[in-house]
Every structure is written in structure tokens, then in C-alpha cells.
N, C-alpha and C positions, 0 to 999 in steps of 0.2 A: 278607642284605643285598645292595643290586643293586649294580651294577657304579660307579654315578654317585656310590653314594652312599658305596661304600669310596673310590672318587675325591677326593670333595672331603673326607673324613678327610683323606687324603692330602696335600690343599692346604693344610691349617690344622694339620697337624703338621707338615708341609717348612716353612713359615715360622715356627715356634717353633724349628724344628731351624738354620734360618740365622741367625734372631735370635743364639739361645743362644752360635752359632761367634763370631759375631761378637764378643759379651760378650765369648769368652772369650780370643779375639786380641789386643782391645784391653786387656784387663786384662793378658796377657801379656807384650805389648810395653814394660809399665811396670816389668818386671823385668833386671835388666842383664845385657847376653848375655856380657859380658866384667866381674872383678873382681878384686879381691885380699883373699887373708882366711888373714890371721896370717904376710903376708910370701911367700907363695903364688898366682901367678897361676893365675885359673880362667878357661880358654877357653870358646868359645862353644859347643864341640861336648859340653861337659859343665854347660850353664849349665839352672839351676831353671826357666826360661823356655821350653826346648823340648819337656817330654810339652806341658802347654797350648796352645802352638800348635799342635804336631802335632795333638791335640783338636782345637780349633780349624776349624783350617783342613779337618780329616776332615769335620766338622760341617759344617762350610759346602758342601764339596764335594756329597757325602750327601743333604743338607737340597737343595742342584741339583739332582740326578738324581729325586730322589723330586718334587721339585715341577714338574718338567718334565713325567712321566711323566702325573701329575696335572693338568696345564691339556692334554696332548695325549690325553689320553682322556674330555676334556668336565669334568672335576671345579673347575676354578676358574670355571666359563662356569655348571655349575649353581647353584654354591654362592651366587653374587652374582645371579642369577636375583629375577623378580619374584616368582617363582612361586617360588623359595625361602623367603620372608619368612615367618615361624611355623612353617615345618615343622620336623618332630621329627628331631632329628641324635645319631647312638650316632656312639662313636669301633668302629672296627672292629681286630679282633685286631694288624694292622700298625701302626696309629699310637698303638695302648696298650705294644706293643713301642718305639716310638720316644721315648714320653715316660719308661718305666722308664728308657732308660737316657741321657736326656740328668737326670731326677732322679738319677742314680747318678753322674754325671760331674761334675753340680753340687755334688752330697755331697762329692766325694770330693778333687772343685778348692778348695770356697772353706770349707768343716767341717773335714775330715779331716787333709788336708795339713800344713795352719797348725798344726794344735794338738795331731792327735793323733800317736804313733810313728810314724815312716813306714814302718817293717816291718806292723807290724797294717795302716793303711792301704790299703796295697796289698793286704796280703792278706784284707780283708775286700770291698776292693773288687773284686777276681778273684774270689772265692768268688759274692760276688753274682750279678756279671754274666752267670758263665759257666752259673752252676747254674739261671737262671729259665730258662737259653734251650736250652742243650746237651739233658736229658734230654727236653725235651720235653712240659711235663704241669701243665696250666691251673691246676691247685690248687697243684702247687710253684710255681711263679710267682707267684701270691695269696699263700701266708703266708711265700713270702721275702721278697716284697715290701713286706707289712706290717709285720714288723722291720725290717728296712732302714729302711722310710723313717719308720716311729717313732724309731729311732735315731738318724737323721740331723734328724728334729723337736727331739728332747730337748737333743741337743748344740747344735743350733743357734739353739737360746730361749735355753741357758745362755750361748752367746757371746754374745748380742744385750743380753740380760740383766744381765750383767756376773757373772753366777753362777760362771762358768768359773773368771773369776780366783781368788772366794775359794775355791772348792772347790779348785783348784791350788796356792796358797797353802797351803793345808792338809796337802795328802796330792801331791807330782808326778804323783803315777805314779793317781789316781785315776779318771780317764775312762779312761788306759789298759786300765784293770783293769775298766772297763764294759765299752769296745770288745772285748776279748777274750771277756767271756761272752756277750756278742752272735753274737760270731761263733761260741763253740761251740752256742748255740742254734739259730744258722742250720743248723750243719751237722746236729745233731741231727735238727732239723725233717726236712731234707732228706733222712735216711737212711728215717726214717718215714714220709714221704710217701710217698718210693719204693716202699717197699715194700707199700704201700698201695693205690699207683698199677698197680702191676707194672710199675716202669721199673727198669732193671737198675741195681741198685745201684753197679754196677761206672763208672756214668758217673758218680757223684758222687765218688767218689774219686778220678775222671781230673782233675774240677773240685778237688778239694781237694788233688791234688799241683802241679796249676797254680797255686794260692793260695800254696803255701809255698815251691814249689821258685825263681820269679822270686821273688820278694823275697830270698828268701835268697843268687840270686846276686846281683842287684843292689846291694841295701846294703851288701855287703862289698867291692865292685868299686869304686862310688864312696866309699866312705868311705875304706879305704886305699890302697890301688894309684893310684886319681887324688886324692886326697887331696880331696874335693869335701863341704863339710858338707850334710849332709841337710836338708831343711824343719825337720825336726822331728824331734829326736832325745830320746825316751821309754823305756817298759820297756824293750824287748827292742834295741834300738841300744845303751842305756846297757850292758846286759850283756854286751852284744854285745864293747864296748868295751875292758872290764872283765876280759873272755876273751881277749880280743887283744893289750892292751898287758902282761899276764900273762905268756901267751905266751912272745911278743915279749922281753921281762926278764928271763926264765928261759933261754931262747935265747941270748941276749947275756952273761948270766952264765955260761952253762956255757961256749961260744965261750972268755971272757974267762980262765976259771978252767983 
């Protein structure tokens, strides 16, 4: 592909990339940067409102620098051309990376968040992002991709749906217990590909210690220590919980005794 024509890829994915920031700023902003919840005030520098913006606003920044790069290397001047009009357009390797993960941040802002655990969450959405891109290898990118965003289809017909609900109803912990074999399918995949690909195995683990080891500081940092509730507290929070206030009880009873 020639230079003009990865270019105006370039133009027509930087303005889905500022579109998407911006969605996700203003849906942001509709979240309170400051609360109280159960006689506990939650500041702003701990408020559910700033990874999104942060999103956000990276997104929009991002979504600048790529579309600048794009009208000053002739790619928005082609793309609107007369002599554009019917010709044939591929997205190029860069702006197929840009749509993976603004579909991944979409997943994981307005699917995941809301409904599903937010330990899995997080760590299905590190697992993804880190493993299409870090190892490097066109076919793990393809069939991670294709879980992921099956997964993020299925969940996201069942909230549209109203499916969610009664499957919830039914069983809590039930998409949890999807989202989990998803993600071990992912990582599955990903170890076979490797070794498939001859990409060193050794970098999907870097990705899959990245996947467990942040969530696992984070959900225990905001849950107790700032006492901050989760989006969305499922399996492995609820257990988490469970272990903690345990703990915590046994602690205070020996202290006491």
C-alpha cells in the first residue's frame, strides 16, 4: 500500500478515534466527581469518572496527533479528492490497530464495567490489549480478536436484549463465570499460537502477569484502604470480600480475646 493511501486510512481512523474521546468525555462528565456512599465521602481523585476521562481525553489527544500527521502528509486532501470518488480503500495494519482498541475500550467502558466483576474486567481487558500488540504476530491478533469481540457481541445483545437481567436473576455470578472461560480461552489460544508463530512464549506471560497482578492491586486498594465501591462487584470482588471481612473478624477476635 502507498504512502497516500496508509494516509487517508489514517484520516478516517483519527476521526473515529476523536469521535469515540469525545463520547467518552461526555458520558464521563455525567458521573459525580465527588459523593457520599454509606456516610463516607468519596473525593474526586478516587471518583469512577476518571479512568474514562483519562480514556477519553488520551483518545482525543491520539486521535490529534494521528490526524495531523494525516492531512500533512496529503492523506485528507486525497481522500476528499475527485479523483478519489469509487476508488478502492483497505484500512492499513495501523488503523486496524486503532479500531482493535478503541472496540476494546468501548467493550470494556460501556459492556464490562457496568455489569461484569470488575477484577475479571480489568483483567480480561489487559489480557487482550496487551497480547494482540506486545508479541507481535498477525494471527494472535486475528483469533484474540475474534473472542474478544464475540464476547463483547454476546454480552452486549444480552444487555440490549433485556437477557442480562433474567439470566442474572437466575444464577449472579453467571456471565461472570462466561467472562472467566473467555478469558482462559484467550490465554489458551494465545499460548498456541505462540508457539505456532515461534513468538516466545515468555511474552504472553509478561501479558498475563500484567492482567492479574493490576487488578489485583487495585481492587483491594480501592475497596478497602480508600473505602471506594467498585462499578461492579461479582465473583471474585464478592470473594474477595468474603476473605477480607474473615480476616479482618478473626483479627479482632484474637486482638479482643
Amino acid at each position: 500500500m502507498d504512502k497516500i493511501q496508509i494516509r487517508k486510512a489514517d484520516f478516517i481512523a483519527s476521526l473515529l478515534l476523536i469521535a469515540f474521546g469525545i463520547f467518552v468525555v461526555l458520558a464521563s462528565l455525567q458521573m459525580p466527581l465527588e459523593a457520599s456512599y454509606g456516610g463516607v465521602e468519596s473525593h474526586w481523585y478516587v471518583s469512577p469518572a476518571l479512568f474514562p476521562l483519562f480514556v477519553g481525553a488520551m483518545l482525543i489527544i491520539l486521535g490529534g496527533a494521528l490526524m495531523g500527521k494525516a492531512v500533512k502528509d496529503g492523506g485528507m486532501k486525497a481522500l476528499f479528492s475527485p479523483s478519489a470518488q469509487g476508488a478502492r480503500f483497505t484500512l492499513d495494519d495501523k488503523a486496524r490497530r486503532v479500531l482493535i482498541v478503541v472496540m476494546a475500550i468501548a467493550s470494556f467502558v460501556y459492556v464490562f464495567v457496568a455489569r461484569l466483576d470488575f477484577f475479571i474486567s480489568i483483567a480480561t481487558f489487559l489480557f487482550f490489549l496487551t497480547t494482540v500488540f506486545y508479541p507481535e504476530s498477525r494471527l494472535l491478533r486475528k483469533r484474540l480478536t475474534w473472542i474478544f469481540g464475540i464476547e463483547s457481541a454476546v454480552f452486549a445483545l444480552a444487555a440490549l436484549t433485556g437477557a442480562w437481567k433474567i439470566v442474572y436473576d437466575a444464577y449472579v455470578y453467571t456471565f461472570d463465570i462466561l467472562a472467566v472461560f473467555t478469558l482462559i480461552a484467550m490465554i489458551v489460544v494465545a499460548f498456541r499460537t505462540a508457539r505456532k508463530e515461534g513468538v516466545d512464549p515468555g511474552k504472553i506471560r509478561t501479558t498475563l502477569w500484567i492482567a492479574l497482578i493490576v487488578p489485583g492491586f487495585l481492587c483491594p486498594v480501592f475497596r478497602y484502604p480508600l473505602r471506594t465501591p467498585l462499578p461492579h462487584e461479582g465473583l471474585v470482588i464478592d470473594y474477595m470480600n468474603v476473605a477480607f471481612f474473615t480476616a479482618r473478624r478473626a483479627l479482632e477476635m484474637r486482638q479482643g480475646g
